[in-house]
PAKE-61686 format. One record per atom (N, C-alpha, C): residue number from 0; chain; x, y, z. Coordinates in Angstrom, 1 decimal, padded with zeros to 4 digits. Layout:
N
<node n="NUM" chain="A" east="X" north="Y" up="Z"/>
...
This chain:
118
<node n="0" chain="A" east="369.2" north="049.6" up="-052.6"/>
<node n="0" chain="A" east="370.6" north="049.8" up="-052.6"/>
<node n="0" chain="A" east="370.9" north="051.3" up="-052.7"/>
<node n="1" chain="A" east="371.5" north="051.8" up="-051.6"/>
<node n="1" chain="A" east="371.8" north="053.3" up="-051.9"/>
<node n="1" chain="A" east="373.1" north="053.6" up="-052.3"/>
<node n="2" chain="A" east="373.7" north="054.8" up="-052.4"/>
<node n="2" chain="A" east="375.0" north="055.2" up="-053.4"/>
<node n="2" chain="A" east="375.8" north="056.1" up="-052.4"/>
<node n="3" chain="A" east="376.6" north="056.3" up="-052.3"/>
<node n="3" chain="A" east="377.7" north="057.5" up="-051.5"/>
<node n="3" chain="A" east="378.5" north="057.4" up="-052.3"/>
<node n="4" chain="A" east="379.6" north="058.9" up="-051.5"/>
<node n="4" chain="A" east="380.5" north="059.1" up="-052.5"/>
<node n="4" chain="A" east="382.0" north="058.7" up="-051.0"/>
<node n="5" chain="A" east="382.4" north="058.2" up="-052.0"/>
<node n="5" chain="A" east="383.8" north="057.8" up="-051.9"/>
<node n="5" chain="A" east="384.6" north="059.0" up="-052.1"/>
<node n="6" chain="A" east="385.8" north="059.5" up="-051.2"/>
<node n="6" chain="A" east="387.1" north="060.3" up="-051.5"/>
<node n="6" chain="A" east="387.7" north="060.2" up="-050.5"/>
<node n="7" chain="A" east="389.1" north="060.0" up="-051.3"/>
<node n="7" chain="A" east="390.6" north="060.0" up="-050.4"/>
<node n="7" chain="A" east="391.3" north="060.8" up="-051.3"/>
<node n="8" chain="A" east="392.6" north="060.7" up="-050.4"/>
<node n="8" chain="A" east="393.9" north="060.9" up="-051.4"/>
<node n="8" chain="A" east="395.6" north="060.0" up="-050.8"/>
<node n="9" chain="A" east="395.9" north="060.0" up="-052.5"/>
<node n="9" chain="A" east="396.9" north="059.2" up="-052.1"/>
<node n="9" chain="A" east="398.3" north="059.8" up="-052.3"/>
<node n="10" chain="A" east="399.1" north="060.0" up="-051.2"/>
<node n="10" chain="A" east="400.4" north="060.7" up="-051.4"/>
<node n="10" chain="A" east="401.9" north="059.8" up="-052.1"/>
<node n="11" chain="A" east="402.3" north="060.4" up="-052.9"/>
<node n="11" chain="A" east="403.4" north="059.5" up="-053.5"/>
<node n="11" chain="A" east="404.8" north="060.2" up="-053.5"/>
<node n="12" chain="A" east="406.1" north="059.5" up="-054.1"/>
<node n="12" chain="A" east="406.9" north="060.7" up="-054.6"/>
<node n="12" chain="A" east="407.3" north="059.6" up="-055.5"/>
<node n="13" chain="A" east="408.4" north="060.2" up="-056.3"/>
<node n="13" chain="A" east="409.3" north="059.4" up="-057.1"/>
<node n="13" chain="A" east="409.4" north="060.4" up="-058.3"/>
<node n="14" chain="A" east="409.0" north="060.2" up="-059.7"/>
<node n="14" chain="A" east="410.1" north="060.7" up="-060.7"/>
<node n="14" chain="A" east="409.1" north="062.5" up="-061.0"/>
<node n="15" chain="A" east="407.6" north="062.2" up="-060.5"/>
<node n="15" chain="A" east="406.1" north="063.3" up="-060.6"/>
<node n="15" chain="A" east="407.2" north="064.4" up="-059.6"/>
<node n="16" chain="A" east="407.9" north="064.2" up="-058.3"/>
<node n="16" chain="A" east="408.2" north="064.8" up="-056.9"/>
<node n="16" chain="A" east="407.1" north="064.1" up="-056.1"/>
<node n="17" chain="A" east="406.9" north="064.9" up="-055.3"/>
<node n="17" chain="A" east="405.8" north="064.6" up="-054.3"/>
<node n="17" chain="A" east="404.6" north="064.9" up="-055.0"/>
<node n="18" chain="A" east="403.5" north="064.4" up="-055.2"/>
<node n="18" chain="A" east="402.5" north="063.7" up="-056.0"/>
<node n="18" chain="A" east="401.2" north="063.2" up="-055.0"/>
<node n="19" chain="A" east="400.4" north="064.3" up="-054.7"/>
<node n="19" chain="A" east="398.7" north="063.7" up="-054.0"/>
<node n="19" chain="A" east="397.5" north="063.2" up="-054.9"/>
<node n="20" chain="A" east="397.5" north="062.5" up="-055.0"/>
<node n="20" chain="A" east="396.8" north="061.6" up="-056.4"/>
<node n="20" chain="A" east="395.2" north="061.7" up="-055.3"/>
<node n="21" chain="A" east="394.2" north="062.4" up="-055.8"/>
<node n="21" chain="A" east="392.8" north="062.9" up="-055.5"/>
<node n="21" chain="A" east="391.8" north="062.1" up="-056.1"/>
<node n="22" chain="A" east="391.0" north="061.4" up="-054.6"/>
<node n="22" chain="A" east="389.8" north="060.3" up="-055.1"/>
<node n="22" chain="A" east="388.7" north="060.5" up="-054.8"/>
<node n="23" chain="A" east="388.1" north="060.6" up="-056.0"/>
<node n="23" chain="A" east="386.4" north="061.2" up="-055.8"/>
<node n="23" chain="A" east="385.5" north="060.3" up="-056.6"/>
<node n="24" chain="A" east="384.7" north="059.1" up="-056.2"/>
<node n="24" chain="A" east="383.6" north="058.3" up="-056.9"/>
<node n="24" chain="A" east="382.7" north="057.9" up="-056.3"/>
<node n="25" chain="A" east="381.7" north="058.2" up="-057.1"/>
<node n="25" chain="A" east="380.3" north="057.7" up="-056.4"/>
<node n="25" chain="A" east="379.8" north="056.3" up="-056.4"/>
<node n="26" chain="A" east="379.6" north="055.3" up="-055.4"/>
<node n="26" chain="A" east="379.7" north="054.1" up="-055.9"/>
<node n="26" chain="A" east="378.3" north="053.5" up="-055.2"/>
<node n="27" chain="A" east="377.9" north="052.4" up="-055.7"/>
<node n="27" chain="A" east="376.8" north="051.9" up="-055.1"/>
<node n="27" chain="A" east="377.2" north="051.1" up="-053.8"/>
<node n="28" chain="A" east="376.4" north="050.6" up="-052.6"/>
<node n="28" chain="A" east="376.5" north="050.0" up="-051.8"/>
<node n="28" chain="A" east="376.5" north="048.3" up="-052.1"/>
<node n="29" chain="A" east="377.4" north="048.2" up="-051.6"/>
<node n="29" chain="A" east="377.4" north="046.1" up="-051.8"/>
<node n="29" chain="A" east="378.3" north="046.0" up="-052.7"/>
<node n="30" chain="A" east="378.9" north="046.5" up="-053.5"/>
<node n="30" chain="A" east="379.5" north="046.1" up="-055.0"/>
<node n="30" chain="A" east="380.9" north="046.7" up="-054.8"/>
<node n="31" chain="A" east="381.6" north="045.9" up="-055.6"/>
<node n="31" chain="A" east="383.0" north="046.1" up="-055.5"/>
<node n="31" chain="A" east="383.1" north="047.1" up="-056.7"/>
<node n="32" chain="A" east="384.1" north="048.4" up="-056.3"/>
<node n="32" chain="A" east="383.9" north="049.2" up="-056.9"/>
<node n="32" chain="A" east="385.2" north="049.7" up="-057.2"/>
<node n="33" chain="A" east="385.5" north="050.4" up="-058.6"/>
<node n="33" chain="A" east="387.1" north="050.6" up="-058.7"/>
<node n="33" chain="A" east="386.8" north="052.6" up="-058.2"/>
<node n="34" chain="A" east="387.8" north="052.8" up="-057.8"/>
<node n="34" chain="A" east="388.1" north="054.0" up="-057.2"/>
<node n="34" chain="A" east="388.8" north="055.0" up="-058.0"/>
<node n="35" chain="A" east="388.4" north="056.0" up="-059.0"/>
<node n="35" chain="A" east="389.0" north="056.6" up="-060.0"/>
<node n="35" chain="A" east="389.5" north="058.4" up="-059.5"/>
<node n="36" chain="A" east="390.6" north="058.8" up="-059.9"/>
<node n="36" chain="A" east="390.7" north="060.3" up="-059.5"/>
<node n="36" chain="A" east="389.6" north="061.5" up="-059.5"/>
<node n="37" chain="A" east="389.4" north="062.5" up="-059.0"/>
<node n="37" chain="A" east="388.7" north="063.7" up="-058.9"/>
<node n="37" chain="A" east="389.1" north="064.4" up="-060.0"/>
<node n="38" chain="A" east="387.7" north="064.3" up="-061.0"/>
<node n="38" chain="A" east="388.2" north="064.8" up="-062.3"/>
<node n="38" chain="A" east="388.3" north="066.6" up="-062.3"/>
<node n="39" chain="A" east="387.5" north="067.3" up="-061.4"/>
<node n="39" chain="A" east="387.8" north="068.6" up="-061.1"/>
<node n="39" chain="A" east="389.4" north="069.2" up="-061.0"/>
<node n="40" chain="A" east="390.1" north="067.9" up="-060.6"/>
<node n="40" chain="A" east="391.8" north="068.2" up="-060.0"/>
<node n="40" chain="A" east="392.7" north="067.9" up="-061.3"/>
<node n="41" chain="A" east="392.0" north="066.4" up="-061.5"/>
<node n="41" chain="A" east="392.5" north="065.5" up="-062.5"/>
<node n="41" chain="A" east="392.0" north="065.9" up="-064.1"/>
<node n="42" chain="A" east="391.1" north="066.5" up="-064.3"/>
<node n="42" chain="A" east="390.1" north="067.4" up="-065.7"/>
<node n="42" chain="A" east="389.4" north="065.9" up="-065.9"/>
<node n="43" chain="A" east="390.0" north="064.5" up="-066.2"/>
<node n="43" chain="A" east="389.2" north="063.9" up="-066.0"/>
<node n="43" chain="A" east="390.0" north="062.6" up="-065.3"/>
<node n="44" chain="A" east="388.7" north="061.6" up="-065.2"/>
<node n="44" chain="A" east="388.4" north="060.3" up="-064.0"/>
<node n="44" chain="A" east="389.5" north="059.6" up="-064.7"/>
<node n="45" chain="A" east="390.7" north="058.7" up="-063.9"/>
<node n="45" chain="A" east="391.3" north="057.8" up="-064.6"/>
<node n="45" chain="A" east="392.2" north="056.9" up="-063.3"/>
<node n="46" chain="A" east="392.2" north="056.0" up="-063.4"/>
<node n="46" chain="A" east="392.8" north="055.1" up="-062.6"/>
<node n="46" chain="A" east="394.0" north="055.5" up="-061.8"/>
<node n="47" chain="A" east="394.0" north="055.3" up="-060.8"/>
<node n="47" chain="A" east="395.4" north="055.5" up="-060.0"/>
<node n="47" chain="A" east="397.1" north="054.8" up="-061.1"/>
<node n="48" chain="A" east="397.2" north="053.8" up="-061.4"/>
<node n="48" chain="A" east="397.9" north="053.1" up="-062.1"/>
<node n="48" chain="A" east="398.6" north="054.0" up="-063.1"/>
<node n="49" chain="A" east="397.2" north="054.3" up="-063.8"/>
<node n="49" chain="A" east="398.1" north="055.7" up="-065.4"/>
<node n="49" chain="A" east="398.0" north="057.3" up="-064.3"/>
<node n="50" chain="A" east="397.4" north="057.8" up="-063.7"/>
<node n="50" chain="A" east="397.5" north="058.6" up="-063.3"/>
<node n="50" chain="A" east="399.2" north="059.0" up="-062.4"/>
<node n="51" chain="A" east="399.5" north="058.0" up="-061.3"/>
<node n="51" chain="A" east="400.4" north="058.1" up="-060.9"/>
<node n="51" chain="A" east="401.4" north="056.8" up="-061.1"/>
<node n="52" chain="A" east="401.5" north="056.8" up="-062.4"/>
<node n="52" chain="A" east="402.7" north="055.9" up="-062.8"/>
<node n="52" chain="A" east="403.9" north="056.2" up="-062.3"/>
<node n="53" chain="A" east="404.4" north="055.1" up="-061.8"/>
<node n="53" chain="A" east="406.1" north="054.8" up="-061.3"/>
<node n="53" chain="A" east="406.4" north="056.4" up="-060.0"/>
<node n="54" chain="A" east="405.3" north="056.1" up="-059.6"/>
<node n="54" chain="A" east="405.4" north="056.9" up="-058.3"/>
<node n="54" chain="A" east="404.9" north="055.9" up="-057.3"/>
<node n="55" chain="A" east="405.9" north="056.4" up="-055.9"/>
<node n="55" chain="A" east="406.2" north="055.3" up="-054.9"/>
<node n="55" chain="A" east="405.1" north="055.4" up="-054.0"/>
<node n="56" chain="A" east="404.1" north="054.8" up="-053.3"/>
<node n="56" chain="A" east="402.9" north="055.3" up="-052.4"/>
<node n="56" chain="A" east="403.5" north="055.3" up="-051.0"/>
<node n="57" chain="A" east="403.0" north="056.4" up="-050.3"/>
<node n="57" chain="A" east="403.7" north="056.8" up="-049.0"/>
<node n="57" chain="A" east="402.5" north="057.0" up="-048.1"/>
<node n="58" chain="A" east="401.2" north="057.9" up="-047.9"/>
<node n="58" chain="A" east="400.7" north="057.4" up="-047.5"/>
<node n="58" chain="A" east="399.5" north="057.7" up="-048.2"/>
<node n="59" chain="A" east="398.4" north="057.5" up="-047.5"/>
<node n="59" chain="A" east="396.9" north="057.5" up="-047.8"/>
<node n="59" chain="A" east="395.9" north="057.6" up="-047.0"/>
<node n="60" chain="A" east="394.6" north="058.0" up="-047.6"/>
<node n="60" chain="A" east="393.8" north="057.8" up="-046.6"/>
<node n="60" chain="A" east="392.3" north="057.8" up="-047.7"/>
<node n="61" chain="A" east="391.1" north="057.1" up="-047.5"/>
<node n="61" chain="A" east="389.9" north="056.6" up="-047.8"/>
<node n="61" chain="A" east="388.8" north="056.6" up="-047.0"/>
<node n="62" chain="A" east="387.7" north="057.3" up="-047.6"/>
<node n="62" chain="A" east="386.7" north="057.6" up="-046.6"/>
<node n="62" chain="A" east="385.4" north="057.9" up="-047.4"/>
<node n="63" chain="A" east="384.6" north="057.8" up="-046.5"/>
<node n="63" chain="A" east="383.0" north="057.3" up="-046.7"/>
<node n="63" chain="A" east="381.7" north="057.6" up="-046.1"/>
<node n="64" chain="A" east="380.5" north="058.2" up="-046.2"/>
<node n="64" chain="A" east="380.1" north="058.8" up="-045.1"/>
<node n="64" chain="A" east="379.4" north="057.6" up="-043.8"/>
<node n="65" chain="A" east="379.0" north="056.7" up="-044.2"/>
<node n="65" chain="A" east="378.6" north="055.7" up="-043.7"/>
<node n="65" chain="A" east="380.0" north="054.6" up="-043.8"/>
<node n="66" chain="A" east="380.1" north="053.5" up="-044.4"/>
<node n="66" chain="A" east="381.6" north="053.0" up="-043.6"/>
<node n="66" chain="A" east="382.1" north="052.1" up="-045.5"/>
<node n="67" chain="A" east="383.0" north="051.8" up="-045.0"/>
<node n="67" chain="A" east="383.7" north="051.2" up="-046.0"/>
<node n="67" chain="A" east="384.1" north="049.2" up="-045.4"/>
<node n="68" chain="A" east="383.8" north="049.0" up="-046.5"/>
<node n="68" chain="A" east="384.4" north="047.3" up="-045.9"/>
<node n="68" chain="A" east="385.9" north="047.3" up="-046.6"/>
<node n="69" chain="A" east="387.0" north="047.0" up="-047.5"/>
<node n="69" chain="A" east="388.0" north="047.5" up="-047.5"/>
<node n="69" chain="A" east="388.6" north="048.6" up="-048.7"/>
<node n="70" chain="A" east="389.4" north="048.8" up="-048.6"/>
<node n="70" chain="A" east="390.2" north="049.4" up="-049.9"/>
<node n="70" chain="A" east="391.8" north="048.8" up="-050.3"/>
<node n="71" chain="A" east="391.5" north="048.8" up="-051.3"/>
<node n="71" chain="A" east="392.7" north="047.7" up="-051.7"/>
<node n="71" chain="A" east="393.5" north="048.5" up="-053.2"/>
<node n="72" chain="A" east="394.7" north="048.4" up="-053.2"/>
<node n="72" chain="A" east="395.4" north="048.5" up="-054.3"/>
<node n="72" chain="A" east="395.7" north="047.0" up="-054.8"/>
<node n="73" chain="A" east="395.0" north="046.9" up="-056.1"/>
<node n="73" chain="A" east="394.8" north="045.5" up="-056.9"/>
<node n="73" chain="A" east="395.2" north="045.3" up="-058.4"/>
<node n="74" chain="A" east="396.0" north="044.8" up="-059.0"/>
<node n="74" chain="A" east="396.9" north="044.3" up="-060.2"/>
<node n="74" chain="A" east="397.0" north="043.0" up="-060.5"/>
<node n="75" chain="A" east="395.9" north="042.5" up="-061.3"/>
<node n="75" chain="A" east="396.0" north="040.9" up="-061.6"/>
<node n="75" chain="A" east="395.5" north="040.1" up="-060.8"/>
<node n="76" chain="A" east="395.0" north="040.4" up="-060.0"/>
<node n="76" chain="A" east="394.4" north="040.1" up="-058.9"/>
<node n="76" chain="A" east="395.0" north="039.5" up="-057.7"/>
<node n="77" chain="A" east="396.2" north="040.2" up="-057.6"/>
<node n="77" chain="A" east="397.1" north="040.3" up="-056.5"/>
<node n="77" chain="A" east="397.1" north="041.7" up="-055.7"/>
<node n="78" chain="A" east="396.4" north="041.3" up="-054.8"/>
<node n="78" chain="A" east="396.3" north="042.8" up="-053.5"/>
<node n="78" chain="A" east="397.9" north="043.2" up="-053.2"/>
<node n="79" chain="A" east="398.2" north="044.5" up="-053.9"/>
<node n="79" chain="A" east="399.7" north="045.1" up="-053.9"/>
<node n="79" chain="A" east="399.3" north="045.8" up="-052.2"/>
<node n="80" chain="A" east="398.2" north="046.8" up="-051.5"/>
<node n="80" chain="A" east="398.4" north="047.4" up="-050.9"/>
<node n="80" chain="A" east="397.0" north="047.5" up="-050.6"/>
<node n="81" chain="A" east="396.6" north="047.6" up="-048.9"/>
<node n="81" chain="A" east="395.7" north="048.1" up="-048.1"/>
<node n="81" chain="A" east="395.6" north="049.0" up="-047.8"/>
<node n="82" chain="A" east="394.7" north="050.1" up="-047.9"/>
<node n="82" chain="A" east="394.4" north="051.5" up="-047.6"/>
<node n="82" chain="A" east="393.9" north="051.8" up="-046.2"/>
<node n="83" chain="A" east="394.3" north="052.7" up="-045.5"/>
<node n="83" chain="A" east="393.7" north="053.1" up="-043.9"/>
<node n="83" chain="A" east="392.4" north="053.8" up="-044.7"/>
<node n="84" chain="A" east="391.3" north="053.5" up="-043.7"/>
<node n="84" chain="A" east="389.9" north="054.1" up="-043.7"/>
<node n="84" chain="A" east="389.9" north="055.1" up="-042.6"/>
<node n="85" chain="A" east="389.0" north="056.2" up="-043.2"/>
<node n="85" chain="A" east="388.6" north="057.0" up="-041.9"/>
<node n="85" chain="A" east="386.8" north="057.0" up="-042.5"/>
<node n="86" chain="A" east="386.1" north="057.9" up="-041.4"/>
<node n="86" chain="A" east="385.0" north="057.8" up="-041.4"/>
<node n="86" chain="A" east="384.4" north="059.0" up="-041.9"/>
<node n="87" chain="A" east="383.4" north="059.8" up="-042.4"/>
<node n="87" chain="A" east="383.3" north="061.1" up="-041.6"/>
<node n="87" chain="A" east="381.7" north="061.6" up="-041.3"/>
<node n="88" chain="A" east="381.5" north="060.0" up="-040.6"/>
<node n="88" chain="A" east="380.1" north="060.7" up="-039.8"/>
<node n="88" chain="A" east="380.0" north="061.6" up="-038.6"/>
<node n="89" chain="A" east="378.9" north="061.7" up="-038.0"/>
<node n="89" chain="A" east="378.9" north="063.1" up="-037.5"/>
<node n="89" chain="A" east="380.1" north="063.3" up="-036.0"/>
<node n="90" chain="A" east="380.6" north="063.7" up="-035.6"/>
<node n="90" chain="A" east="381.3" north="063.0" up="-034.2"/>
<node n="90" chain="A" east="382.8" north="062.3" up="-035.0"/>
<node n="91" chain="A" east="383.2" north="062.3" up="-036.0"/>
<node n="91" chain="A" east="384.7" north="061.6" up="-036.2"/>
<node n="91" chain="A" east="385.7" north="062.5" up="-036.4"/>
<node n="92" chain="A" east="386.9" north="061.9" up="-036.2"/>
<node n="92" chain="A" east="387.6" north="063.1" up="-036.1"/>
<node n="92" chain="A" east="388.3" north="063.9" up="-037.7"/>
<node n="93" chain="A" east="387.6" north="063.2" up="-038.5"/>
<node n="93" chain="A" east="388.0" north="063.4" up="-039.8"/>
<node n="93" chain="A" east="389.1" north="062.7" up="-040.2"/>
<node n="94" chain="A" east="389.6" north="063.4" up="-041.3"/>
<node n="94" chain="A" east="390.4" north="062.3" up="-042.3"/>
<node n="94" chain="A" east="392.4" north="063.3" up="-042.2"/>
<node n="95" chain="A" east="392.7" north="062.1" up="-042.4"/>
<node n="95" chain="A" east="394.0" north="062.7" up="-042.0"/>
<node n="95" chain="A" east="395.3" north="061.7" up="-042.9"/>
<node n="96" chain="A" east="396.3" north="061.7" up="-043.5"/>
<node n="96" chain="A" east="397.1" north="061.1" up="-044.0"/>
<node n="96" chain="A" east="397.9" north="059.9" up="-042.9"/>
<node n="97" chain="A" east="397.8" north="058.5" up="-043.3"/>
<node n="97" chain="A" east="398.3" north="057.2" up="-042.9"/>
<node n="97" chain="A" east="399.0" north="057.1" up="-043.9"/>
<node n="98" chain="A" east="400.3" north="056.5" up="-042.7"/>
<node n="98" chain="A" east="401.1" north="055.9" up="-043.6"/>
<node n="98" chain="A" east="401.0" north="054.3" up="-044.0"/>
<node n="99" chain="A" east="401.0" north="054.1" up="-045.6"/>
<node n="99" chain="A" east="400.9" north="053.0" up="-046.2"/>
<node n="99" chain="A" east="402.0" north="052.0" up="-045.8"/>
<node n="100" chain="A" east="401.7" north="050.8" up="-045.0"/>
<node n="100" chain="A" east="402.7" north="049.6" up="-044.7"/>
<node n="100" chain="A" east="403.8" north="049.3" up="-045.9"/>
<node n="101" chain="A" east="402.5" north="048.8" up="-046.9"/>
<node n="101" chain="A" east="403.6" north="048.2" up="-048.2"/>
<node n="101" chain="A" east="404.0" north="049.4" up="-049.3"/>
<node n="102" chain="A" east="405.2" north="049.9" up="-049.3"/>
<node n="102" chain="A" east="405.4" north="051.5" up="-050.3"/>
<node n="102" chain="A" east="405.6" north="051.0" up="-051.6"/>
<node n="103" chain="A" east="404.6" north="050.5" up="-052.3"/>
<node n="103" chain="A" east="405.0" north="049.8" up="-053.7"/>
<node n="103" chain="A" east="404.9" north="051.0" up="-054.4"/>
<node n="104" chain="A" east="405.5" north="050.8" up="-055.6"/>
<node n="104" chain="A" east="405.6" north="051.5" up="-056.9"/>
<node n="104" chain="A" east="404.2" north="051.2" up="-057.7"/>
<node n="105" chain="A" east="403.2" north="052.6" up="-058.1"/>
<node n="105" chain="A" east="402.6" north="052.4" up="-059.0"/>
<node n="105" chain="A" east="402.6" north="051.8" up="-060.3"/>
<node n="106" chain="A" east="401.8" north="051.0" up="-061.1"/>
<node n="106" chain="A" east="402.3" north="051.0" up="-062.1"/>
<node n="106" chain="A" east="401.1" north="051.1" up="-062.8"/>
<node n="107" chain="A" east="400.9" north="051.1" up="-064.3"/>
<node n="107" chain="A" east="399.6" north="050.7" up="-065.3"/>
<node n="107" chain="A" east="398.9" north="049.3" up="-064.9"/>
<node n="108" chain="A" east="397.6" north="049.3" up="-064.8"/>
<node n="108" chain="A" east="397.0" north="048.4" up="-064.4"/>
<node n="108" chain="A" east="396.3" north="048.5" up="-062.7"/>
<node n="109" chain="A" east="397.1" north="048.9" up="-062.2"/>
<node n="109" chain="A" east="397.1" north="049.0" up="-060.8"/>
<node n="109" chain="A" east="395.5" north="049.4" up="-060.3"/>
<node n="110" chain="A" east="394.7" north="048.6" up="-059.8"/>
<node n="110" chain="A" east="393.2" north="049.3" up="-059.4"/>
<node n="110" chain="A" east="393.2" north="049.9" up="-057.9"/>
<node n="111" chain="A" east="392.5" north="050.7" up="-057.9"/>
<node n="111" chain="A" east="392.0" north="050.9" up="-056.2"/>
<node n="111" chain="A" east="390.5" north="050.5" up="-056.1"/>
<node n="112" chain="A" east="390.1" north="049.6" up="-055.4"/>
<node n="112" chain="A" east="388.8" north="048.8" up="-055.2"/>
<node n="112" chain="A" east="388.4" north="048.4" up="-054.0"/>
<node n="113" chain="A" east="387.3" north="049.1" up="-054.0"/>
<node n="113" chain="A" east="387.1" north="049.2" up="-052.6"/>
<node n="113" chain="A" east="385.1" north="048.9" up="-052.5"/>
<node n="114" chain="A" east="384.8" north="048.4" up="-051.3"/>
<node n="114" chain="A" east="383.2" north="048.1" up="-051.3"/>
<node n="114" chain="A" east="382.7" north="048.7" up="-049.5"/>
<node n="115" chain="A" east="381.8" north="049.5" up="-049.7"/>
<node n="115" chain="A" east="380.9" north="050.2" up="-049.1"/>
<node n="115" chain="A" east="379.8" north="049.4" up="-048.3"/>
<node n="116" chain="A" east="379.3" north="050.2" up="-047.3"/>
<node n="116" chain="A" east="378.2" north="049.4" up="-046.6"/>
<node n="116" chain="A" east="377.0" north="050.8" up="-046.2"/>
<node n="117" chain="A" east="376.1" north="050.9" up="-046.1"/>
<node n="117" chain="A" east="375.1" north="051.8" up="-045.7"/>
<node n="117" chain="A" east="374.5" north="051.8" up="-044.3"/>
């Protein structure tokens, strides 16, 4: 089972202003995996939910060097919100901001979980 790293970012606004919530985790391949902020940005790792509380998601983007099976915004185990994927193997056009279909409101609890393939 090998490991990559996961990073996106997620754009918001609401009571923060405009708010790019930064995703950086290294995760194993096959396993459902929660998606935590870029502690370098963030000082440290903490869930999208408390990080960008009661900010509204506008758009996003999630990427992986090899590929991703989905990314999901998940609360109780109700999928609030699907994430666009990009790629960035050799030849892709890179990663760019999508807009998020469903613009829910973050709240506490809220996971980003997402599972990888090699």
């Amino acid at each position: 089972m090998s490991t990559q790293v996961v990073s996106g970012c997620l754009n918001t606004t609401g009571p923060k202003g405009q708010l790019k919530i930064p995703i950086l985790t290294t995760v194993n391949d096959g396993s459902q995996t929660e998606l935590k902020t870029d502690s370098t940005v963030t000082v440290t790792t903490m869930g999208i939910g408390i990080y960008g509380e009661f900010q509204t998601l506008r758009s996003a983007w999630i990427s992986s060097k090899t590929g991703i099976i989905y990314a999901a915004i998940v609360n109780n185990g109700k999928v609030r919100a699907v994430l666009p994927l990009t790629s960035r193997t050799s030849g892709a056009s890179g990663c760019s901001d999508t807009a998020v279909m469903n613009n829910i409101v973050l709240t506490p609890g809220d996971q980003l979980l997402c599972e990888t393939y090699a």
